[in-house]
C-alpha positions in Angstrom: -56.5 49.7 -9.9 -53.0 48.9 -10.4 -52.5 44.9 -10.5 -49.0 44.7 -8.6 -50.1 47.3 -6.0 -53.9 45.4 -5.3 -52.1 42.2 -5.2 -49.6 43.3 -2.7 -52.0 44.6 -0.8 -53.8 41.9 -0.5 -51.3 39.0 0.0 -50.4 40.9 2.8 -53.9 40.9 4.5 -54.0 37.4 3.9 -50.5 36.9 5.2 -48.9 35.1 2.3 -46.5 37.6 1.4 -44.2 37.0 4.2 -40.4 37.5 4.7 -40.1 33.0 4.4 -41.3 33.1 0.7 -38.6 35.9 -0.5 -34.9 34.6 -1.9 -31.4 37.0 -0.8 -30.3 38.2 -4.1 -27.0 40.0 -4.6 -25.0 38.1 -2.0 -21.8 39.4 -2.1 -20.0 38.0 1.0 -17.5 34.9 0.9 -18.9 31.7 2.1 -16.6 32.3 5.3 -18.1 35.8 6.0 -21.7 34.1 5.1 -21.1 31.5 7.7 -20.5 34.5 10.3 -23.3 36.5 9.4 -25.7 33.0 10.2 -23.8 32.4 13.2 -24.4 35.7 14.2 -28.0 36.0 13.0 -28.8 32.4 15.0 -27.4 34.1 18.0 -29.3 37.3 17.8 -32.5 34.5 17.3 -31.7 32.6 20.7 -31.4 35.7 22.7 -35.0 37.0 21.4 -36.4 33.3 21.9 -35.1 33.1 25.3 -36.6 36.8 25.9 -40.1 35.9 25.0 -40.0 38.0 21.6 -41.0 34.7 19.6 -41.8 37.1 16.7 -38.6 38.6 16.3 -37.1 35.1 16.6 -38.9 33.8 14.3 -38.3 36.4 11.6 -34.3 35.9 12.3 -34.6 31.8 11.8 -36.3 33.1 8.6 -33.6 34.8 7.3 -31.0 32.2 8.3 -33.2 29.9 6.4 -33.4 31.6 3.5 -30.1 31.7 2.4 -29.2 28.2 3.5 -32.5 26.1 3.7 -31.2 22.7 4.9 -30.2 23.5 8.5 -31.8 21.4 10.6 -31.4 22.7 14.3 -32.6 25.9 12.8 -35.5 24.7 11.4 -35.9 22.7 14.4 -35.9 26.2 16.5 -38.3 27.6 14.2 -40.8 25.3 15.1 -40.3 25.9 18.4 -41.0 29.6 18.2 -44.0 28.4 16.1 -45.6 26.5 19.4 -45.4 29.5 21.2 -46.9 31.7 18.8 -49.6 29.0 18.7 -49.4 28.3 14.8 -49.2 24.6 15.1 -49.6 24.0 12.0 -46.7 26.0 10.5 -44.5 24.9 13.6 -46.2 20.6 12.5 -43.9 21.6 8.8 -40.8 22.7 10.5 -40.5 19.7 12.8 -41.3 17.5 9.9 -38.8 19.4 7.9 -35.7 19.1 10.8 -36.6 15.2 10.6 -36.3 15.2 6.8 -33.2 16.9 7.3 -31.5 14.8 10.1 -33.3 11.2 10.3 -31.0 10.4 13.3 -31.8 13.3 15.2 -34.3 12.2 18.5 -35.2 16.3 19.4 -37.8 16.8 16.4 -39.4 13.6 16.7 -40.3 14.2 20.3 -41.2 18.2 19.8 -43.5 16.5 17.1 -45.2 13.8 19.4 -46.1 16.4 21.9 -47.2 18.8 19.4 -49.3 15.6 18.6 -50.4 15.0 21.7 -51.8 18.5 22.8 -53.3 18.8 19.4 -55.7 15.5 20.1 -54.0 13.2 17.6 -53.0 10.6 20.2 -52.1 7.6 17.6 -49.9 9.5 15.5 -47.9 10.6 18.8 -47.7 7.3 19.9 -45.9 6.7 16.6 -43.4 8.9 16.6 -43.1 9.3 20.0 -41.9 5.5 19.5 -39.3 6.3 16.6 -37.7 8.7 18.8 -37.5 6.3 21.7 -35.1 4.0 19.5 -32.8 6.7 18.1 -32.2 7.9 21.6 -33.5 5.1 24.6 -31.8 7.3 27.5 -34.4 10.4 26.7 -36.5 10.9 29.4 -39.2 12.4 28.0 -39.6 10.8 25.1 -40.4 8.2 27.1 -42.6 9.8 29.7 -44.7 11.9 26.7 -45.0 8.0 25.0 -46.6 6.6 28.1 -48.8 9.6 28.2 -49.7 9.2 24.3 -50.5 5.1 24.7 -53.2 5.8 28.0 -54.8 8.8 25.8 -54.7 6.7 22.8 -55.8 4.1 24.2 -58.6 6.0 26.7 -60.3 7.6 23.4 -60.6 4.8 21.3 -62.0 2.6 24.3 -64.5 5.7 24.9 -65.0 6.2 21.6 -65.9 3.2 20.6 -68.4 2.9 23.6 -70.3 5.8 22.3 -70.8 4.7 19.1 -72.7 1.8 20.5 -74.7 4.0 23.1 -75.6 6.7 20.1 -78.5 4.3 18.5 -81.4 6.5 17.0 -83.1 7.0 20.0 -79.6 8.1 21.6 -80.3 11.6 24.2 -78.5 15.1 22.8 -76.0 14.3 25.8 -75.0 11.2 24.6 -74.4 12.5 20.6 -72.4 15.7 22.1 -69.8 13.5 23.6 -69.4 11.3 21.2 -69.4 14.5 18.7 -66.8 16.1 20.6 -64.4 13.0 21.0 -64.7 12.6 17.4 -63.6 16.3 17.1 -60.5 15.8 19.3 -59.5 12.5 17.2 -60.0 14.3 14.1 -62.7 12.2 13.0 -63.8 15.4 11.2 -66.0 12.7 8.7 -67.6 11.4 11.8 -68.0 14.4 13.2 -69.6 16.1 11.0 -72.0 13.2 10.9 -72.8 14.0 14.6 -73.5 17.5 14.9 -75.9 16.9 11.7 -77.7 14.6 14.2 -77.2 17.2 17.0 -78.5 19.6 15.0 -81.6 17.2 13.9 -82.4 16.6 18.1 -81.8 20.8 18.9 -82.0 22.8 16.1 -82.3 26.0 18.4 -78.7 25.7 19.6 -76.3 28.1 17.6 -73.4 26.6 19.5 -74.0 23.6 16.8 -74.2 25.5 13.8 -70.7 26.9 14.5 -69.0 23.8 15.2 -70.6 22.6 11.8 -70.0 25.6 9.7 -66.5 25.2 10.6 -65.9 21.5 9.9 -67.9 22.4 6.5 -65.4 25.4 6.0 -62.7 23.0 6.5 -63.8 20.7 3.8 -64.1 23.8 1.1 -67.8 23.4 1.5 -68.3 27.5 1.8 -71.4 27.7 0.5 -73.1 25.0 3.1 -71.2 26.4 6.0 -72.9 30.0 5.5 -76.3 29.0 5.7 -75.3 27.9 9.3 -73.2 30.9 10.1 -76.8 32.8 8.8 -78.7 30.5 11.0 -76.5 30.7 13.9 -76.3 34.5 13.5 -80.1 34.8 13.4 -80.3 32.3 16.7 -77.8 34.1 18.8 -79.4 38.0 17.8 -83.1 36.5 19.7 -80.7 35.7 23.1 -81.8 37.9 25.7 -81.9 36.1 28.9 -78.7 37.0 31.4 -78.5 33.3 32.2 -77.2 33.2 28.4 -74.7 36.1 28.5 -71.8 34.2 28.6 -72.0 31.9 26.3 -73.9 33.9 24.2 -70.2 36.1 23.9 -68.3 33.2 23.1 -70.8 32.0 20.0 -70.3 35.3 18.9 -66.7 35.9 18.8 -66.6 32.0 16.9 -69.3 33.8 14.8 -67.6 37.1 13.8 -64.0 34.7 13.5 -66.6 32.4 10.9 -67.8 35.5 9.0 -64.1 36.2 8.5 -63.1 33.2 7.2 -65.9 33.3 5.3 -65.0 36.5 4.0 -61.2 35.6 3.5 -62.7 31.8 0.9 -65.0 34.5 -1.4 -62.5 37.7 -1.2 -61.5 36.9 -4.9 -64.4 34.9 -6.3 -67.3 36.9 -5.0 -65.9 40.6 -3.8 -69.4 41.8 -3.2 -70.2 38.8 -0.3 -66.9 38.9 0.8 -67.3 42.9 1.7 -70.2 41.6 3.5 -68.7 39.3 5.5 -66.2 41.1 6.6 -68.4 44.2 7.3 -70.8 41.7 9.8 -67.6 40.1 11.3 -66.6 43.9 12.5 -70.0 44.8 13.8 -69.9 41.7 15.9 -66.5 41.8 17.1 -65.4 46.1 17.4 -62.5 45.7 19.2 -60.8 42.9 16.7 -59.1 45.1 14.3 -58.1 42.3 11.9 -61.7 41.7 11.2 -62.1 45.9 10.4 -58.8 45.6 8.6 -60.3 42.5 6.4 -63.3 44.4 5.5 -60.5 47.9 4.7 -58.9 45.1 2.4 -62.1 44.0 0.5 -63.1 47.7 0.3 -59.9 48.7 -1.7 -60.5 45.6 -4.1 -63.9 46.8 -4.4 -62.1 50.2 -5.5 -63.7 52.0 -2.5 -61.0 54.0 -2.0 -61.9 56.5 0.6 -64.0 54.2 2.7 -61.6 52.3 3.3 -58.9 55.1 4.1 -61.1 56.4 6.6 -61.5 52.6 8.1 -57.9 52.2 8.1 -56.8 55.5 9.7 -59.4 54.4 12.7 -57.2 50.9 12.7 -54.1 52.6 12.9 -54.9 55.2 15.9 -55.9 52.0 18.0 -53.2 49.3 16.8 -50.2 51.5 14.8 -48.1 48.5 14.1 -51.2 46.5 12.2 -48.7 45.7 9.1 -51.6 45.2 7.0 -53.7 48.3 7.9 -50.2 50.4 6.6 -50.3 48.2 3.4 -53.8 48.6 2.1 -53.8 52.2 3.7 -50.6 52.9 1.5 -52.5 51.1 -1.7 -56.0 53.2 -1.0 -54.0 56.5 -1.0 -52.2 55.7 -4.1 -55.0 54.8 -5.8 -56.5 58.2 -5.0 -53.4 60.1 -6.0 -52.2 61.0 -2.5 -48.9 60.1 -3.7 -46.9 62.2 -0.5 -49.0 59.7 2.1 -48.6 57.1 0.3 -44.5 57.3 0.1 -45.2 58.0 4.4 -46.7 54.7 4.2 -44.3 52.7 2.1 -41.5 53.6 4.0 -43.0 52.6 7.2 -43.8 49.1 5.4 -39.9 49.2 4.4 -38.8 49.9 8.1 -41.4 46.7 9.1 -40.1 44.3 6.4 -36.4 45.8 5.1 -36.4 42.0 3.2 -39.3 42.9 1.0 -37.9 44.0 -2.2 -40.9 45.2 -3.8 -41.8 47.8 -1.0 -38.8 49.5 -3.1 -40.6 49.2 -6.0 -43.5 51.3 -4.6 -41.1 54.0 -2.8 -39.6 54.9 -6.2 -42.6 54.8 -8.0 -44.4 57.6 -5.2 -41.1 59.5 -5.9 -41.6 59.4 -9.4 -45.1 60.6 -9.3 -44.0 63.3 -7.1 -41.2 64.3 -9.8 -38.9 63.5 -7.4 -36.8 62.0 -9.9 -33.1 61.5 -8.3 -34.6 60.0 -5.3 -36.8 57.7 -7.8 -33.8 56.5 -9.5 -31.9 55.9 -6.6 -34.3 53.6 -5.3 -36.2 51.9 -8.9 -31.9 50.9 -8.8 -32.4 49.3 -5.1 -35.1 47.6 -5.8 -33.2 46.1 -9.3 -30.9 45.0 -7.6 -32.9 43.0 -4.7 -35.5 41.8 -6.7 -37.0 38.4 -7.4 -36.3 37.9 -11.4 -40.1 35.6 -11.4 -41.9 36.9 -8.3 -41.6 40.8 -9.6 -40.6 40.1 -13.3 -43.7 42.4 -14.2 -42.5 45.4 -12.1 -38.4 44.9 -13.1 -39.8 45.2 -17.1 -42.1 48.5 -15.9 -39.2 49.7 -13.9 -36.4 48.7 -17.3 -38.6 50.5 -19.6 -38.7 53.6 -17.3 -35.4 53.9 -16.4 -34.1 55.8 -19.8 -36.1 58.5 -19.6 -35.5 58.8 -15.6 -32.0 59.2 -16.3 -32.4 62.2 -18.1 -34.8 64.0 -15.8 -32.7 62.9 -12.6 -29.4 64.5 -15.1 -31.9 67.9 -15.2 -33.3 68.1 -11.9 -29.7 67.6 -10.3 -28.5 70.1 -12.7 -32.0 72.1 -11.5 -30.4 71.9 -7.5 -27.5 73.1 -8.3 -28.0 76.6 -10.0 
């Protein structure tokens, strides 16, 4: 399989190629017309923030960003859109990063401490919370979210500590879930862990345990010791068959099939064969959650299972058409099998997704090319040189400079070809 097109296929099923790790090349405005254009851009941002399209908004702040990374407000309004998309830890950086960027500047610290506070990390609110109280001592809610983070702060670690007391040996499952829990909404993970290996010890039966577990052990890189739980849990939940059970039976198994994906996600590169598999069990338990079938579409095209996985993916797209990923690995499995005139359909509807991503070029000119479509392969092999990252796409600028000779000349003939 080609290296740049698997690897492009699968950064973006794993959601690292992304429009906010790409550089504007060949900027040709004056810094006044540049200013304009960000003016304009954070303007266009605002109105889809204000609209509810926190995507959209999020994508502009990007591109602002991009080409002038040290703007604070923007990156303070990124975060922002962050929170609402519910990627707290992404939105955690930017707020962190607007601070950086302007130390006197109240509005970050404050976004951070209630980011800290609905995230159950009381103390470190308080702390901040407190920082932005003496830049700016007239903000109202700085100060009301800092009262709020001292009585949870202090409630939890009064609770806390009780528990630890009351959870002797001898301690009741009851007593060892809440103190397991608290711990889990401190971010005691250590201690936490600790506890649901004791829950687990008093009710080895519950799967509800397992997951919690497998998923603090996933969170420490411990893959290996998380999916003997997962396995256990999975085996726990399929004897359930009482209707008293039902309901939480459905939520174990939507953490279990979102486990299985994770799972799949930490062996996708190390172990292909497992990962397949745990991407496969993660869409049997969860049908309607087309990431999970468009996970187990990825790990069948780096398996080189080329026509499974088209299959899979054209299912993907008839239910969710705008699944960016499903397009990309779709586009990779049909160029892998030759299907070079789908493929170029597909590209170009990755292109109209993400215009910023230079090397979607890269793969338009080379389905032309293959198609002996040679003007329109030139035309765009040029784009792309001219757009492209000099380190992240050094390998396909040389394939594309060492082609480009020889294109010349059959672009000259086929032209000349048109015209008689």
């Amino acid at each position: 399989m080609n290296r740049t097109l698997r690897i492009f296929a699968l950064l973006i099923v794993c959601g690292l190629y992304s429009p906010a790790n790409l550089v504007i090349f060949g900027q040709t405005t004056s810094d006044t017309e540049a200013e304009f254009d960000a003016a304009k851009t954070f303007e266009q941002a605002q109105g889809a923030h204000e609209r509810g399209d926190f995507t959209k908004a999020l994508e502009l702040y990007d591109s602002i960003l991009r080409v002038s990374p040290d703007v604070a407000e923007v990156e303070y309004q990124r975060g922002n859109a962050l929170v609402s998309l519910k990627r707290f830890a992404e939105a955690e950086k930017s707020f962190t990063r607007a601070r950086e960027l302007r130390p006197d500047w109240a509005l970050p610290l404050v976004a951070l401490g209630d980011l800290f506070i609905n995230r159950a990390r009381p103390q470190e609110a308080v702390a901040i919370l407190e920082k932005a109280c003496q830049l700016e001592p007239s903000n109202q809610r700085a100060k009301s979210l800092l009262a709020q983070a001292r009585e949870v702060a202090q409630g939890k670690d009064a609770t806390l500590a009780g528990l630890r007391q009351a959870t002797t040996t001898n301690a009741g499952e009851d007593v060892w879930l809440k103190r397991a829990l608290l711990e889990l909404e401190s971010k005691n993970t250590d201690e936490a862990l600790a506890s649901f290996n004791r829950l687990i010890e008093i009710a080895p039966a519950k799967a509800s345990y397992r997951l919690t577990r497998a998923e603090l052990l996933l969170d420490a890189g411990d893959a290996t010791r998380a999916f003997e739980d997962v396995r256990a849990a999975d085996k726990l939940l399929a004897t359930r068959t009482s209707s008293t059970t039902k309901d939480t039976t459905a939520k174990d198994t939507n953490n279990l099939a979102t486990l299985y994906a994770r799972l799949g996600e930490s062996t996708r590169r190390t172990q292909p064969a497992q990962s397949l598999d745990f991407f496969r069990r993660a869409a049997e338990l969860a049908p309607r959650e087309s990431r999970y079938a468009t996970g187990f579409a990825a790990a069948l095209v780096q398996a080189r299972r080329y026509p499974e996985a088209t299959a899979i993916l054209r299912r993907i797209l008839t239910l969710a058409p705008d699944d960016y990923a499903a397009h990309a690995n779709l586009a990779t499995a049909l160029d892998e099998q030759g299907n070079y005139r789908e493929a170029l359909v597909e590209f170009q509807w990755l292109k109209t997704a993400r215009p910023e991503l230079a090397v979607t070029d890269y793969f338009i000119a080379r389905m032309h090319d293959r198609l002996g479509e040679y003007p329109e392969a030139l035309t765009v092999y040029e784009s792309f040189l001219r757009r492209a990252d000099a380190t992240q796409n050094a390998a396909e600028i040389d394939r594309v400079r060492l082609r480009l000779e020889s294109l010349r000349e059959q672009a000259k003939k086929a032209r000349r070809k048109n015209k008689n």
